[in-house]
C-alpha positions, 0 to 999 in steps of 0.5 A: 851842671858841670860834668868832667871825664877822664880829664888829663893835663901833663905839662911837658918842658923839653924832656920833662913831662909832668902830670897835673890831672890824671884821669879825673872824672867828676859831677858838680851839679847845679847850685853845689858848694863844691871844696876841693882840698889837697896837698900842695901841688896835687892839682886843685889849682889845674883843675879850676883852671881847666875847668874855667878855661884859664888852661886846657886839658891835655885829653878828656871833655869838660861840659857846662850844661850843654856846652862842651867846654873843651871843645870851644875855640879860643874866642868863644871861651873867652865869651863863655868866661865873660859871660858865665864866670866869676873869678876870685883869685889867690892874688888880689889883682886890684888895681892899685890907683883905683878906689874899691868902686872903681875896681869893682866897677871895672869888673861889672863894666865887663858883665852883661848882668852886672850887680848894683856896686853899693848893694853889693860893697854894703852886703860884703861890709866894705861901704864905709871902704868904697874909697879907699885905695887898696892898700888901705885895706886889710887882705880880706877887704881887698879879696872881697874888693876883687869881686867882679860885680856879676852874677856868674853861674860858675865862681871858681876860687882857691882861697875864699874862707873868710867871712866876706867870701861867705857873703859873697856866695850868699849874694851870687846865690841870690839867698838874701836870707841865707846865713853868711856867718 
């Protein structure tokens, strides 16, 4: 479970402060498909950030289980994101001179609990694509290509929609028979 309360961040240049967070208190409990929508630049993005980790809150405390996030140093969060994150980011961040397994792979390289790469490029469709290089993919196959290849208890996301994504959270929740579509 992942608790949030009275969760702050102001981004302060120079003079100028500028409030992301304000005051945000919320429960995601454990297996929870969680949407979180909004105008641009009203915080979802800070959020998963500081939720993660990527960024910190200015004041509050973040919990994952028995973790307080908020209160982990610099190295210890950086293990906790090792070991119980999953990213897909916005942006694709695949490495260019690499085929889709090789960058899957280096993903999974990371992992302590790594998922078999061409089970998981055969359920997210791209087993016919685990050599092609990323820009002979379409945006969705690389966005599903970004996968990290673990099995992580967290998988914050700002833009997984399509098809390939539901797979995705089919597979990271370890519902074989669940419906992606």
């Amino acid at each position: 479970m992942i608790h949030i309360q009275h969760v702050n961040k102001v981004y302060k240049t120079g003079d100028i402060e500028t409030t992301a967070l304000k005051d945000i208190d919320l429960t995601i409990n454990d297996g929870a498909f969680v949407v979180i929508l909004g105008p641009s630049r009203s915080g979802k993005s800070t959020l998963l950030n500081v939720i993660s980790g990527l960024d910190t809150v200015t004041s509050g405390t973040i919990t994952f289980g028995d973790t307080v996030l908020t209160d982990l140093s610099s190295e210890q969060m950086t293990a906790f994101r090792r070991d119980h994150l999953g990213f897909i980011f916005q942006q694709y961040n695949l490495l260019q001179n690499l085929t889709v397994y090789e960058n899957v792979q280096i993903g999974a390289d990371l992992s302590t609990d790594p998922l078999p790469i061409e089970e998981l490029l055969d359920q997210v469709g791209l087993a016919a694509a685990r050599d092609k290089y990323p820009y002979q993919l379409s945006g969705g196959e690389q966005h599903a290509s970004r996968s990290p290849g673990v099995s992580p208890k967290i998988r914050p996301s700002s833009s997984a929609t399509n098809r390939r994504a539901r797979s995705m959270r089919t597979i990271q929740n370890g519902c074989s028979n669940c419906s992606s579509a």
